[in-house]
C-alpha positions in Angstrom: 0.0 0.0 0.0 2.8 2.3 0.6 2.4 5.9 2.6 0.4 8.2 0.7 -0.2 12.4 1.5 -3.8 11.5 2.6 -2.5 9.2 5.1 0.3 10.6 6.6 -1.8 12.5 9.3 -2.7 11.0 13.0 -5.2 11.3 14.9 -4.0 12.1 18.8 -5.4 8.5 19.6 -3.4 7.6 16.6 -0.7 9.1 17.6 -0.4 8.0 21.4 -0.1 4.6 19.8 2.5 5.3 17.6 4.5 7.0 20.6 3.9 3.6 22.7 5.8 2.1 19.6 8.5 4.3 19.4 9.2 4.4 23.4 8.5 0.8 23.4 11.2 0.1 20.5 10.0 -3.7 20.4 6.8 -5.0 19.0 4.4 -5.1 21.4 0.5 -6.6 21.4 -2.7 -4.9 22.3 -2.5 -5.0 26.1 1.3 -4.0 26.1 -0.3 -1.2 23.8 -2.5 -0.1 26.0 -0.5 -0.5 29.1 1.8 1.8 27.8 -0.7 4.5 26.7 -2.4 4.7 30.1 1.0 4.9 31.8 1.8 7.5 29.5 -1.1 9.6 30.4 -2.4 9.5 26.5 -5.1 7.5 27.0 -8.1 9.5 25.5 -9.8 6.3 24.3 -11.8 3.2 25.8 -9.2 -0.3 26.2 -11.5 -1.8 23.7 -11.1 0.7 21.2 -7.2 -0.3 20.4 -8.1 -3.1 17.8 -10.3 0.1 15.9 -6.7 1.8 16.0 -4.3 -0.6 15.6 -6.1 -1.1 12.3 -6.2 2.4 11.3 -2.3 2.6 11.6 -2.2 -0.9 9.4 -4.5 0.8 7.1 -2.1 3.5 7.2 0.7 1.2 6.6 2.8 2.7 9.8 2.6 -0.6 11.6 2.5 -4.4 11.0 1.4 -7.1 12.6 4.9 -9.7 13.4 3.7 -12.3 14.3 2.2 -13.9 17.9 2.5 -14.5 21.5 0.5 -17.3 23.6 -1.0 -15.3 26.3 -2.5 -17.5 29.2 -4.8 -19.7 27.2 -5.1 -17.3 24.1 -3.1 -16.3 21.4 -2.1 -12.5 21.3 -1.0 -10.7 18.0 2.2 -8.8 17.7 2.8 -5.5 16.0 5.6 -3.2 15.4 6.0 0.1 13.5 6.9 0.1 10.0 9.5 3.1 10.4 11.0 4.9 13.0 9.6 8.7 14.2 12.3 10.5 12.4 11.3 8.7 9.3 7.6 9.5 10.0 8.3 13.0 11.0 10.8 13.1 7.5 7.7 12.5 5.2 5.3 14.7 6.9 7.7 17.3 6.6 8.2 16.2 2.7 4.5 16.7 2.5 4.2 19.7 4.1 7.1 21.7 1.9 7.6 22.8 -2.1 10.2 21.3 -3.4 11.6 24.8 -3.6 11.3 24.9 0.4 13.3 21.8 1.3 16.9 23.3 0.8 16.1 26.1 3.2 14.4 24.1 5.5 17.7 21.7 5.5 20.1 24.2 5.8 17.9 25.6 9.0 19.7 22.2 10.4 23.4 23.0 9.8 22.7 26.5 11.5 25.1 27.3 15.0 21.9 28.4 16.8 18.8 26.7 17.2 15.9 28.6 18.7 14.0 25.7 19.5 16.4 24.0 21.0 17.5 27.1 23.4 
């Protein structure tokens, strides 16, 4: 399916998810998922709803399910991201800038002094 401009953007559920991912930087199943979210504080969405997003981001192609775990006396599926957040982050940028935009926003990076990061 590949990452297309209408699906680059996340909801904040969405997102939360995604950051449980990145933190997590294993695959992880549902209840790890969700584990993580609540400890996180980003929980703005019922337990049950997780399978509803987890399929969104497959839909989305930024996750994948890896395979699974036997879970007491049921059978839990993995997932993992399909890139890291920089990469993410990378192609929303990409979408977001002209081609005519990109050099100036790359040579923002080689700059001494970084306001955001002061």
């Amino acid at each position: 399916m590949g990452i297309t401009e209408n699906s680059l953007r996340m909801t904040p559920s969405e997102n939360g998810v995604m950051q449980a991912f990145w933190n997590a930087k294993k695959p992880m199943t549902s209840r790890q998922i969700v584990e993580a979210v609540q400890a996180a504080g980003q929980a703005t969405w019922e337990p049950r709803s997780v399978f509803v997003l987890l399929n969104k981001l497959m839909k989305k192609d930024l996750i994948r399910h890896v395979g699974n775990v036997h879970s007491g006396k049921s059978v839990a599926r993995r997932f993992e991201p399909t890139m890291t957040k920089a990469e993410y982050l990378a192609l929303v940028v990409m979408d977001e800038l002209s081609e005519k935009e990109l050099p100036e926003f790359l040579e923002s990076f080689s700059k001494k002094e970084n306001p955001i990061a002061s």
